[in-house]
C-alpha positions as CSV (number, residue, x, y, z in Angstrom):
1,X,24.3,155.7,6.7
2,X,23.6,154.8,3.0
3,X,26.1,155.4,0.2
4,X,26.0,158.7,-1.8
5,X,25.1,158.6,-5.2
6,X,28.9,159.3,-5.9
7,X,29.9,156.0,-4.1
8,X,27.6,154.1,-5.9
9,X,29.1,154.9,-9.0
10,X,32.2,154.7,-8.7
11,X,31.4,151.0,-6.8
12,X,29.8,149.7,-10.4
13,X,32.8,150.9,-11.8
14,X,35.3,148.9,-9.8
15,X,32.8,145.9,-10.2
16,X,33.1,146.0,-13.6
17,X,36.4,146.6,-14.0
18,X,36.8,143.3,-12.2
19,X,34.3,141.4,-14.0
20,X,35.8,142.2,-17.4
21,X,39.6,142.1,-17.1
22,X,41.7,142.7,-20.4
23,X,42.0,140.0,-22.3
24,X,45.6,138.2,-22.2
25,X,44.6,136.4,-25.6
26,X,44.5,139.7,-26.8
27,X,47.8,141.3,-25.0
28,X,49.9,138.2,-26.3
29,X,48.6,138.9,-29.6
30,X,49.6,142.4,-29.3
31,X,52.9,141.1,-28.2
32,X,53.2,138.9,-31.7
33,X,52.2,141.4,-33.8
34,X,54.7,143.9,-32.5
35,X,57.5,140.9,-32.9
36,X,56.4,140.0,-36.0
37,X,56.0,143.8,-37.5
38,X,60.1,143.8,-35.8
39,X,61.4,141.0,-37.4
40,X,59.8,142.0,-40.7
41,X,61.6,145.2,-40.8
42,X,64.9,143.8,-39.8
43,X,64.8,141.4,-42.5
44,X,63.6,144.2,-44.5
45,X,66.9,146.4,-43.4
46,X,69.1,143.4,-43.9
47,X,68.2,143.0,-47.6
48,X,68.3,146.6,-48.5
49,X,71.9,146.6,-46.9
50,X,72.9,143.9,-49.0
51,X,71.6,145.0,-52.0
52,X,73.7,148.3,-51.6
53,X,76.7,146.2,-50.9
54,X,76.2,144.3,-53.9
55,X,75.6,147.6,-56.1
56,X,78.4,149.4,-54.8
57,X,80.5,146.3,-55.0
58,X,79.6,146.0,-58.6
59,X,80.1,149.8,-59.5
60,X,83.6,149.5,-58.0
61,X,84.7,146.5,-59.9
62,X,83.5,148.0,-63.5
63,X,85.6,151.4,-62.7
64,X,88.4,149.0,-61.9
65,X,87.7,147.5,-64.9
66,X,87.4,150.7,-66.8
67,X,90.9,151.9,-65.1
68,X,92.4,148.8,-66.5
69,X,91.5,149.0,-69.7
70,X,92.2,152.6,-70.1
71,X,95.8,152.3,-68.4
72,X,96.1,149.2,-71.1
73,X,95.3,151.5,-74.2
74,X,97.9,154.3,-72.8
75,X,100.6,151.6,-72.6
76,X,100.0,149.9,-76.1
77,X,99.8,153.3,-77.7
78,X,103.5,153.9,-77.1
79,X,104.8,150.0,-78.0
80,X,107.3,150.2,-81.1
81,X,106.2,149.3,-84.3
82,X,107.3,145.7,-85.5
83,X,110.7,144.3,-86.7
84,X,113.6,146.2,-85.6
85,X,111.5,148.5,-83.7
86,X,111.3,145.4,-81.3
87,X,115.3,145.4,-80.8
88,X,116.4,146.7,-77.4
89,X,119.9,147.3,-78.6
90,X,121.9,149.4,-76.5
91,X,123.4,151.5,-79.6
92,X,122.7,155.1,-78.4
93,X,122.1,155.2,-74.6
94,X,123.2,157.9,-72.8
95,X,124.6,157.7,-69.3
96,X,122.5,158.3,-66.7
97,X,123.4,159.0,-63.2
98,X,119.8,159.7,-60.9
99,X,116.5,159.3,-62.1
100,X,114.8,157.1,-64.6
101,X,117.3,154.5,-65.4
102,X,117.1,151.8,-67.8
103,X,115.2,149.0,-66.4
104,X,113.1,150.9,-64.2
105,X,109.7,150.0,-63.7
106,X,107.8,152.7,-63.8
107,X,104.5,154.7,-63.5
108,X,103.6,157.7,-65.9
109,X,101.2,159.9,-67.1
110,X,101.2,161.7,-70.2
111,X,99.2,163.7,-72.8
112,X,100.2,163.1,-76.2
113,X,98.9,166.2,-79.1
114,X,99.5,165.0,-82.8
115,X,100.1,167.7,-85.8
116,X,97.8,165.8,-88.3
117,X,97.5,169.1,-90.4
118,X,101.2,168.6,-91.2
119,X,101.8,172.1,-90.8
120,X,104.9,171.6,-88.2
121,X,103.4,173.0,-84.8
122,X,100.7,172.6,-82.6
123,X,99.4,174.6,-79.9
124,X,99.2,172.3,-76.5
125,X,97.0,175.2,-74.9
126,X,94.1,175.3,-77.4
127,X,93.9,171.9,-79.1
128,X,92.8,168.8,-78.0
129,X,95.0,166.1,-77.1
130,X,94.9,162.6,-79.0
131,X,95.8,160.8,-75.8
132,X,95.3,161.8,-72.1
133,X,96.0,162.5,-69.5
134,X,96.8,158.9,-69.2
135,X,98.3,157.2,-66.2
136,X,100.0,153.4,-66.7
137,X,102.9,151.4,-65.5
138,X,105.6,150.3,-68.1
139,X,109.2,148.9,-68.0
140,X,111.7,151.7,-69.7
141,X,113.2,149.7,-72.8
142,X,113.0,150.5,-76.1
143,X,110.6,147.2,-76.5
144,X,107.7,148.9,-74.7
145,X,108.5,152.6,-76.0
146,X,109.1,154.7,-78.9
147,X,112.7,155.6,-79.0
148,X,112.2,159.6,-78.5
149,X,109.7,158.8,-75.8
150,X,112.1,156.3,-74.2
151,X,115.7,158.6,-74.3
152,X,113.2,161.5,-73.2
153,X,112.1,160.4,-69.6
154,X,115.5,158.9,-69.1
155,X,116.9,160.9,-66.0
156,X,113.4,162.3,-64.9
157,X,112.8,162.3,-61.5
158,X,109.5,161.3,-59.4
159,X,107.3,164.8,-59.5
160,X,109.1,166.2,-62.7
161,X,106.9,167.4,-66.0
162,X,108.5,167.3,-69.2
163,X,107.1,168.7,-72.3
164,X,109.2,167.4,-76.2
165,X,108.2,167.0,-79.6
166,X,109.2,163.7,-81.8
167,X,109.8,165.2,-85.5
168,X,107.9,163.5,-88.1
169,X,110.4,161.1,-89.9
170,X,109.9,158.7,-92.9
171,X,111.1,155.0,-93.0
172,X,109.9,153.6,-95.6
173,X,111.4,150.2,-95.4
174,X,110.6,149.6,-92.1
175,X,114.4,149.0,-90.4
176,X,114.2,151.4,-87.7
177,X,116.3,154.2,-89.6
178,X,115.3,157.3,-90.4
179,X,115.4,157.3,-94.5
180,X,116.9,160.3,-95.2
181,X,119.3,161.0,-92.2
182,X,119.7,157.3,-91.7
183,X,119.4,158.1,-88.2
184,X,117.1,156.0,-85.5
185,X,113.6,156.5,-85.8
186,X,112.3,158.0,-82.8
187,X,108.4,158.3,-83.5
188,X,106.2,155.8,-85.1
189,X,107.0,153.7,-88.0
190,X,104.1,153.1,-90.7
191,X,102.7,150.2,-89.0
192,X,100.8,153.0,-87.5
193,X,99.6,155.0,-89.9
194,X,97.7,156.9,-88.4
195,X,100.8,158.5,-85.8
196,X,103.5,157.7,-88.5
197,X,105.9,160.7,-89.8
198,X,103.9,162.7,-87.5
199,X,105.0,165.5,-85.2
200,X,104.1,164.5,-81.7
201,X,104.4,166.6,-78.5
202,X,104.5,165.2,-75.3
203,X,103.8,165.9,-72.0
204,X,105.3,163.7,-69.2
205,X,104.5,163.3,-65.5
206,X,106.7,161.0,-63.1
207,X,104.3,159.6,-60.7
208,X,106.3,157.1,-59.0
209,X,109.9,154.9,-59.7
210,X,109.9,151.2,-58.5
């Protein structure tokens, strides 16, 4: 019985399936391609990784930077003026029993508002301050602190706000002393002459006593 027209068919089709086989040239090129495509975006992944790094890194280190330099500022604004301001005498310290001792090392933050109008107030809610809110580390002695700034926080405890003014006082010759009370000068002398005989108002955080 002779094959069906069907059978036939589908006979040349096997046949020349087997005469013409894939190519494995081809298949292994497939393969090298795919690996090569692979390795191309892993490299790819690895250098956008490390670029991030990098920038991150970078952007890190200048607000670091920043921080320091800021904290810096905050702490130099309240150094003593020159000469006697620089004695850390122990004429007028009051006893103090918890808190902020003498000696401490610690870490504040405070906004300091300045009457430049000279008209003897200012209003903390509505004007700007001149300085902060400003965080930094300092040693309490009257070498790295205005005098009413430094018998102020004495006694504070970590957590406590304080608000004070520092009258406005003259001192003229530079010694320290109040010119006409002849009393220790508690603000700024007129080696800053921008803050000296000026009313100041602070306001005080304790973040942390060492």
């Amino acid at each position: 019985m002779g094959k069906s027209k069907y059978q036939i068919k589908a006979t040349k089709k096997i046949e020349h399936k087997q005469s013409h086989p894939k190519s494995r040239t081809h298949h292994y090129y497939d393969e090298e391609f795919l690996s090569s495509n692979k390795h191309k975006k892993n490299a790819a992944f690895a250098i956008f990784t490390i670029v991030t790094i990098l920038i991150a890194t970078g952007v890190v280190i200048g607000i670091q930077v920043n921080k320091n330099i800021e904290e810096k500022a905050a702490a130099d604004l309240l150094l003593p003026g020159p000469g006697d301001y620089f004695s850390n005498d122990n004429n007028n310290e009051p006893t103090i029993t918890s808190g902020i001792q003498p000696g401490d090392n610690v870490r504040l933050e405070y906004t300091l508002w300045v009457d430049f109008d000279g008209d003897g107030q200012v209003d903390t809610n509505n004007e700007s301050p001149y300085q902060g809110p400003s965080q930094f580390d300092t040693e309490v002695s009257k070498t790295k602190l205005i005098r009413g700034f430094y018998y102020q926080i004495l006694g504070m405890e970590e957590g406590q706000t304080k608000k004070f003014e520092i009258p406005g006082q003259l001192d003229e010759n530079q010694d320290g002393i109040e010119d006409e009370t002849n009393n220790e000068l508690l603000g700024y002398g007129p080696s800053n002459p921008q803050l000296y005989n000026k009313l100041l108002v602070f306001k005080v955080t304790v973040i942390k006593i060492n």
